[in-house]
C-alpha positions in Angstrom: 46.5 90.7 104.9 44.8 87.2 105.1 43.4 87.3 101.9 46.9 87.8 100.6 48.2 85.1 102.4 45.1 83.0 101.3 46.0 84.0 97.5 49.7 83.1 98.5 48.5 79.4 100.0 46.8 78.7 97.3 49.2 79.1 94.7 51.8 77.5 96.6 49.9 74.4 97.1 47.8 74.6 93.6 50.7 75.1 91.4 54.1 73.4 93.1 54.6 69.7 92.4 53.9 67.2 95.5 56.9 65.2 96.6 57.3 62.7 99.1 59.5 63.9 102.3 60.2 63.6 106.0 57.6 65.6 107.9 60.7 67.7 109.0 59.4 71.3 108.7 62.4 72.8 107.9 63.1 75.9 109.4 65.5 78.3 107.4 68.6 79.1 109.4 69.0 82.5 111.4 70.3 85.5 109.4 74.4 85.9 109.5 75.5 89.6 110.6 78.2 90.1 108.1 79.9 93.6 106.3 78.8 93.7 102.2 80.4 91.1 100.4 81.5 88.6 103.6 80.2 85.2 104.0 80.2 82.9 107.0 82.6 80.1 106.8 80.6 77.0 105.8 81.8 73.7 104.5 80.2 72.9 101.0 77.0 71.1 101.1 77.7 67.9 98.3 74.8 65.8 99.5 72.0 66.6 97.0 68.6 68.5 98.9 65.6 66.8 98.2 62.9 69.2 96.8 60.2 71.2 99.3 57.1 70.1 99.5 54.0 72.4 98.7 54.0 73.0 102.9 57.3 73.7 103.3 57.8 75.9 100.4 55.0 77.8 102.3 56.1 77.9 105.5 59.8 78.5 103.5 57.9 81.9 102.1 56.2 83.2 105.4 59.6 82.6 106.9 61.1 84.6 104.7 58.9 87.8 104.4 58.5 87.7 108.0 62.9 87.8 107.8 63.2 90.1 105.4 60.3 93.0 106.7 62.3 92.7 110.2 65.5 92.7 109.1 65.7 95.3 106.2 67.3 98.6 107.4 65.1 100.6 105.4 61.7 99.2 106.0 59.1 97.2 103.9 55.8 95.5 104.8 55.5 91.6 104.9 52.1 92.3 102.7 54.7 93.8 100.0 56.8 91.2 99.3 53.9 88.3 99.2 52.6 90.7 96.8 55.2 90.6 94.9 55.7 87.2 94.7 52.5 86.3 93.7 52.6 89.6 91.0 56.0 86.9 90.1 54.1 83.9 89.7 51.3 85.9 87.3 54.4 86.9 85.4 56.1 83.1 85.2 52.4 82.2 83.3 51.0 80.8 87.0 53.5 78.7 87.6 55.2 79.1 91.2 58.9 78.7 91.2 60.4 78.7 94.8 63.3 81.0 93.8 61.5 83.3 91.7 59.5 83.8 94.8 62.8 84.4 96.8 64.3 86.5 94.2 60.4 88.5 94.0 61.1 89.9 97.7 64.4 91.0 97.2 63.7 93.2 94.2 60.3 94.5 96.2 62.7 96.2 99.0 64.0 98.4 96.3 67.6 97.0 97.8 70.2 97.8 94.9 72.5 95.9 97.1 70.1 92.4 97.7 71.2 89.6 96.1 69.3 86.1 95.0 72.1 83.4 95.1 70.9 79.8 93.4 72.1 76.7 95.5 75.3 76.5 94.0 76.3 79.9 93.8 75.4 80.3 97.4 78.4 77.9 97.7 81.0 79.3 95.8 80.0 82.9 97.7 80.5 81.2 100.9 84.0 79.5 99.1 84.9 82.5 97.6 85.3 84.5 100.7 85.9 81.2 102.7 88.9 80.8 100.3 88.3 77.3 100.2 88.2 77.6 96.3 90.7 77.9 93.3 89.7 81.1 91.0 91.8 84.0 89.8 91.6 86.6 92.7 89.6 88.8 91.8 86.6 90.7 92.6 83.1 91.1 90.6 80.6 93.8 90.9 77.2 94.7 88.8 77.9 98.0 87.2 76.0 99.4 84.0 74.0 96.0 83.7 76.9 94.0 83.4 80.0 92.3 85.4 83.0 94.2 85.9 86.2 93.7 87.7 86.4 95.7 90.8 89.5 95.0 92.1 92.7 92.5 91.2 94.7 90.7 94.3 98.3 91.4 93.8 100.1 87.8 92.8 97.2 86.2 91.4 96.7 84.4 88.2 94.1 87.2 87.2 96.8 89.9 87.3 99.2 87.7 86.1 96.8 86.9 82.8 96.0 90.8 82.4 93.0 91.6 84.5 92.3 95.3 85.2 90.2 96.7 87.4 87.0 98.3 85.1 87.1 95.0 82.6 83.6 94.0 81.8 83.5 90.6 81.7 81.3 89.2 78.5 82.4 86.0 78.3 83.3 83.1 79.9 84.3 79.4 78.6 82.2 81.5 75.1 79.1 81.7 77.2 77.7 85.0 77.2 77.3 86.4 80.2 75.9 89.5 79.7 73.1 90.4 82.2 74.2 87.6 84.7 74.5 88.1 88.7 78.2 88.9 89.6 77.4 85.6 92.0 76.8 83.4 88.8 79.9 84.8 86.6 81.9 84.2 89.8 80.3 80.6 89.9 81.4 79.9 86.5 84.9 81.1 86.5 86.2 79.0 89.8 86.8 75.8 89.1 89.1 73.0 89.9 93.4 73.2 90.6 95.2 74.1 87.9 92.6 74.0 85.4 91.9 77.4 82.3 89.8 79.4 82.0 89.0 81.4 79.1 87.3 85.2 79.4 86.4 87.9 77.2 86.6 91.1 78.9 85.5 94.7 77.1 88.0 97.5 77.9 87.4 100.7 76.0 85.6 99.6 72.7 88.1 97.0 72.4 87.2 93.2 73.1 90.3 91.2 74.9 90.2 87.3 75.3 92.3 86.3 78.4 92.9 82.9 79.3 93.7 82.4 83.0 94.5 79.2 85.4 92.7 78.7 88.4 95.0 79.0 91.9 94.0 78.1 95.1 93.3 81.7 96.9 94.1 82.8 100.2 92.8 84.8 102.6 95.2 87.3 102.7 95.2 90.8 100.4 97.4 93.0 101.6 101.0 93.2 101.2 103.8 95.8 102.4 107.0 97.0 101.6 109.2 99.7 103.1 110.3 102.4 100.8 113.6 104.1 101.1 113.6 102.7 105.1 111.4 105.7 106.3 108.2 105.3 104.7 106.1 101.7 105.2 103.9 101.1 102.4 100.4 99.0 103.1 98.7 97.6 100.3 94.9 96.3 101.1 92.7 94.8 97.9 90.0 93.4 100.3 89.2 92.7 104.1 89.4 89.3 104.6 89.4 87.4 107.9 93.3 87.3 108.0 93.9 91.0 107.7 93.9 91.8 111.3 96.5 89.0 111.8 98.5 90.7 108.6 98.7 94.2 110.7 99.8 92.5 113.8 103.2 91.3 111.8 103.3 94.5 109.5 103.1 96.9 113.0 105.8 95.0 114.4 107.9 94.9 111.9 107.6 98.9 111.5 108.2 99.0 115.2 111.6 97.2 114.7 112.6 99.3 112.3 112.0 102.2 113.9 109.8 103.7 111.1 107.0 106.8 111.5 105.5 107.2 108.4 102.9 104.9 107.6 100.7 104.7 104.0 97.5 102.9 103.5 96.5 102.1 100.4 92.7 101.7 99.7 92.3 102.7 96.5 90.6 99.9 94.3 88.9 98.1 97.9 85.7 97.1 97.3 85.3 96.4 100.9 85.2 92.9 102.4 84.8 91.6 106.0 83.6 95.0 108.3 85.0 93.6 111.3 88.3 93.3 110.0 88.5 96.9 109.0 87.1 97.5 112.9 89.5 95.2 114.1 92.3 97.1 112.2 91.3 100.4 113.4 91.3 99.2 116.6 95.1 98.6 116.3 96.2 102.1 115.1 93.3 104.2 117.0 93.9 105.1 120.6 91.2 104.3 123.2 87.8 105.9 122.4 85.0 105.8 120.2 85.5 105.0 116.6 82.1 104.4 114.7 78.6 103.9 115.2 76.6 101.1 113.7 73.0 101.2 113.1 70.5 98.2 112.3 66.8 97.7 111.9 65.6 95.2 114.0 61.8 95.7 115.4 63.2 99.7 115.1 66.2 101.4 114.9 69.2 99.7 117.1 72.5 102.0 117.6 75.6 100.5 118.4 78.9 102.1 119.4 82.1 100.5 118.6 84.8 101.6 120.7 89.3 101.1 120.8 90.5 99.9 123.7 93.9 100.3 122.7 96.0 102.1 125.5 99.1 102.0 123.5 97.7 102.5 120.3 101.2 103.3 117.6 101.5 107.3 116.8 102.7 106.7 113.4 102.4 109.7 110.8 99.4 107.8 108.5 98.4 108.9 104.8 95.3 106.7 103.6 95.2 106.3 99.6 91.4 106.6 98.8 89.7 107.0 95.2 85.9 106.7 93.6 86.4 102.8 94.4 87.0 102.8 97.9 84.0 101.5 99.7 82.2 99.3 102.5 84.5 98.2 104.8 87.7 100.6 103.0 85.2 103.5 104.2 85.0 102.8 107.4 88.5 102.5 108.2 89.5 105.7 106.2 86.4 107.3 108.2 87.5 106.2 111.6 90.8 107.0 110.8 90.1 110.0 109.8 87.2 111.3 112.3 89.9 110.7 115.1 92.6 112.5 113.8 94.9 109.7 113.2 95.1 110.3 109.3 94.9 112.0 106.4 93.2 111.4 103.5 94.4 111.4 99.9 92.9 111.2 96.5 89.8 111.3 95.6 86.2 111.2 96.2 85.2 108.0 98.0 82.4 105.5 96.9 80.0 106.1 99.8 78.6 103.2 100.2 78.2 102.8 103.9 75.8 100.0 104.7 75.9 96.5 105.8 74.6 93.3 104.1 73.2 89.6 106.2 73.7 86.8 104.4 71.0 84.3 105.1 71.0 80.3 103.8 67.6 78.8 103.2 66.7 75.6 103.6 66.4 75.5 100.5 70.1 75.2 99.7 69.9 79.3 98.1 70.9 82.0 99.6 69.6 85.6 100.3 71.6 89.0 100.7 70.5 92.4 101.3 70.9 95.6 103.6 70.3 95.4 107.4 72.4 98.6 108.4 74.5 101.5 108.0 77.6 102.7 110.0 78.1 106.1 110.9 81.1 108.6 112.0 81.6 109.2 116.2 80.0 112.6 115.6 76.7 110.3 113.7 77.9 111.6 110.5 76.7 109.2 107.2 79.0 107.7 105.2 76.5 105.8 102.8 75.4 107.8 99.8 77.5 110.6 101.3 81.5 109.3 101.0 84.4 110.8 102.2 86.3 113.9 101.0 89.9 113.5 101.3 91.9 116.0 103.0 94.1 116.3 100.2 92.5 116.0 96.4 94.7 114.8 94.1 93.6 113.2 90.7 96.0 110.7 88.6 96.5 111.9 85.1 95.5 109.8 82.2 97.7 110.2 79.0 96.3 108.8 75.6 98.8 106.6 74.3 100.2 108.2 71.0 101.1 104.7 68.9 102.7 107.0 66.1 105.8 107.7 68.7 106.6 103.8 68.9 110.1 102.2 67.3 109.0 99.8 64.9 110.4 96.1 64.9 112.6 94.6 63.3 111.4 91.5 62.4 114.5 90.4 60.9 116.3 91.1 64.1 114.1 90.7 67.0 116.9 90.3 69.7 118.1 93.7 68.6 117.8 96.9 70.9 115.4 98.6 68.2 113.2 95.5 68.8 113.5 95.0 72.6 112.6 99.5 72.8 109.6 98.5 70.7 108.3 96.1 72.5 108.8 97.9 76.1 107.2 101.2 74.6 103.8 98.8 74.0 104.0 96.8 77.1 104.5 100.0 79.0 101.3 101.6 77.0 99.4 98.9 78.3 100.6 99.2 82.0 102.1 96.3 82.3 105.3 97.7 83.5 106.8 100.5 84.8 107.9 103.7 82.7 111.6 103.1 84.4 111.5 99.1 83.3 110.7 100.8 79.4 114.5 100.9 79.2 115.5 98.2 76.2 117.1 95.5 78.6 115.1 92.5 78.8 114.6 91.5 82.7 112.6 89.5 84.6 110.4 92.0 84.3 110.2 92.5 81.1 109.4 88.7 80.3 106.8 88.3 82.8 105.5 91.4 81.2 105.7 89.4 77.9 103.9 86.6 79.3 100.8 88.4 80.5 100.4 90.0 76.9 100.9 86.1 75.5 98.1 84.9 78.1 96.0 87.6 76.5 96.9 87.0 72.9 96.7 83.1 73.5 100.2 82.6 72.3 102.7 80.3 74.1 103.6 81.6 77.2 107.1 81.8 76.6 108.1 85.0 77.7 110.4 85.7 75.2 110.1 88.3 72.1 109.4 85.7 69.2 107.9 86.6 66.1 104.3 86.1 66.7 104.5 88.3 69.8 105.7 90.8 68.2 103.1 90.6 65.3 100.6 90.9 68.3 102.1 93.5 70.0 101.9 95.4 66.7 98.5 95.0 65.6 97.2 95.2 69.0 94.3 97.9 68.7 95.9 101.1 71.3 92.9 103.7 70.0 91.3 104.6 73.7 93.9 103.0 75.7 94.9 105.5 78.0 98.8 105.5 80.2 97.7 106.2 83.8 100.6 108.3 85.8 100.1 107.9 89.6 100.1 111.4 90.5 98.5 110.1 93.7 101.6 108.3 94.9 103.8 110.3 93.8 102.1 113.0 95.7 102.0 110.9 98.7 105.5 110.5 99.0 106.1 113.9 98.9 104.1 113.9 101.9 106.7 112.9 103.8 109.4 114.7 102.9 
């Protein structure tokens, strides 16, 4: 061990540039307990950092490993990641690099969850879930050694350009970002009020450019409606800070309207901020134990989370879950679910039931990976393991058959051949309903139009002009698929 850290020290102070600072030491700040993919609220650092000094990048280092081999749930030695960094170093032709050092550690735990955030994306993390930013409202994920969208907020500019879930992102502003860190696509595509952004996302085999304005994003991603005034619908794309606050209103106004049947929808959720999804079950889960939470610090430390709630609401719940629901999402369907309170229906979940620390160096980066795991009441796993729904249902995917569209008449766009021509593609591309695909040009229908324009970087007119309709023709439907909701329509049924 001290010949490793001997070999460490001299590198450090051998190969990094001198620089004249304070004699400050610097200490990096204490690690942030937060769920996978939640930041602490921060406001932005603009005041430049100078540079670390040969000592303070060391003492930066030892921090760090010392951090990381506590911290880690599953385990790894401090002389493991010095060795890797200094293997790093070897690799980077002898010269040290501060974050290649930081980034060295990470990828030593073996973490497939850790992430290496530069200065700046560090920021834009904290922003991003902060929503003190302007960006599109979506989420990015690594998947397949690229980006991908893994889920869309309902009312944002993303869904309004044409996002789906499962686009790869390849471009962005035409700068490949193939084999980038979700972190660094997400740092590139927020941006100032109001301002484009142009993407190239890969769906199928096909290539789509989309062109998007940034919007200021909130905090809140869920949204209800009640359906048929017996059945109140909750959709939640992420767990944000705000959710809990979001329940509160939605539970009273099912209260007042003396409704029962109560579905969650957490298909598509990523996960978010774990203590919302706590705080939520706590709302709809009578007193009692609801989940277990397990960390490695200095050994294994169990933690039960508990409901207080004496007057927790009966309501009849259905929970929506698919291959996507994870983090957070799985914890709530698993409390819900362990306790009786619900039923689960779809498919599969994501399993993916550990917890990530955010920690900001002094350096101005920033460091994420895996320091626990949450468990069932009765200890069961979650991570790796998912959840099995009590009711498996699977939505069916129809290949879109283009030789069963009307043609247009390009003479006569206005006319109803044209308007049925244009519905039948807009409604192969899910961008509305099957019931909207009707030949009457609504609100809909133009907003609709719009989204295909954004995509097709036409004037965003919303109306069927020529070039549009040229578009909508030549538009490449080989491997696009029409997904019927099955799911849904299956949970409605429910409760009936």
């Amino acid at each position: 061990m001290k010949k490793l850290i001997s070999l460490l020290t001299a590198l450090i102070m051998a190969l990094s540039p001198a620089f004249a600072l304070a004699e400050d030491p610097l200490a990096e700040q204490p690690p942030t307990e937060q769920s996978s993919e939640a930041l602490p609220e921060a406001e932005p650092q603009t005041e430049e950092r100078p540079a670390l000094s040969p000592m303070q990048q060391e003492r930066l280092i030892y921090s760090m490993a010392h951090t990381i081999a506590d911290e880690y749930y599953y385990g790894v030695s401090d002389n493991n990641l010095l060795y890797a960094i200094i293997c790093a170093t070897i690799e980077n032709g002898g010269e040290f690099d501060i974050d290649l050092a930081l980034k060295a550690m990470l990828d030593a735990t073996g973490d497939e969850f850790a992430e290496f955030y530069p200065a700046d994306a560090f920021e834009n993390e904290i922003e991003y879930y902060g929503a003190a930013f302007y960006g599109l409202g979506v989420v990015l994920e690594p998947k397949d050694g690229g980006v991908v969208v893994n889920s869309v907020f309902a009312g944002g500019s993303g869904e309004e350009a044409g996002l789906r879930v499962g686009d790869q992102i390849m471009t962005v502003d035409g700068v490949d970002v193939s084999g980038m860190l979700p972190a660094d696509v997400r740092s590139m595509v927020v941006g100032e009020e109001n301002t484009s952004v142009e993407l190239t996302v890969r769906r199928g085999e096909g290539l789509i450019p989309i062109r998007a304005v940034r919007r200021k994003i909130t905090e809140s991603h869920s949204s209800m409606e009640i359906i048929d005034d017996k059945i109140a619908y909750i959709d939640v794309d992420s767990f944000t800070g705000s959710l809990p606050d979001d329940f509160d209103r939605y539970i009273a106004e099912i209260d007042s309207s003396g409704i029962e049947n109560v579905i969650i929808d957490l298909r598509g959720n990523g996960g978010g901020e774990l203590h919302a999804a706590i705080s939520v079950a706590q709302k709809l889960i009578p007193a009692g134990l609801i989940g277990k939470l397990k960390e490695y610090k200095n050994g294994e430390v169990e933690e039960e989370i508990y409901s207080e709630n004496l007057d927790a609401p009966r309501y009849k719940i259905l929970v929506l879950v698919d291959g996507k629901t994870a983090s957070a999402s799985e914890f709530l369907a698993m409390a819900l679910q362990s306790r009786g309170r619900a039923k689960l229906m779809g498919e599969h979940t994501y399993g993916k039931g550990s917890m990530q620390s955010m920690i900001r160096t002094v350096a101005g980066s920033g460091v994420k990976f895996t320091t626990g795991e949450y468990f069932s009441p009765k200890g069961e796993r979650v991570h790796t393991v998912g959840l099995t729904p009590d009711f498996p249902v699977e939505n069916t995917e129809i290949p879109v058959d283009e030789d069963s569209f009307l043609l247009f008449d390009f003479a006569q766009l206005d006319s109803d051949t044209s308007r049925m021509a244009a519905e039948q593609r807009l409604n192969a591309l899910g961008l509305i309903e099957d019931a909207d695909a009707d030949g009457v040009f609504d609100e809909k229908t133009s907003e609709a139009l719009r989204i295909f324009q954004a995509y097709s970087e036409l004037e965003l007119s919303g109306e069927l002009d020529f070039n549009t309709a040229l578009k909508l023709t030549d538009f490449e439907y080989d491997g696009v698929v029409k997904v019927v909701d099955d799911q849904m329509a299956a949970a409605l049924a429910y409760f009936e």
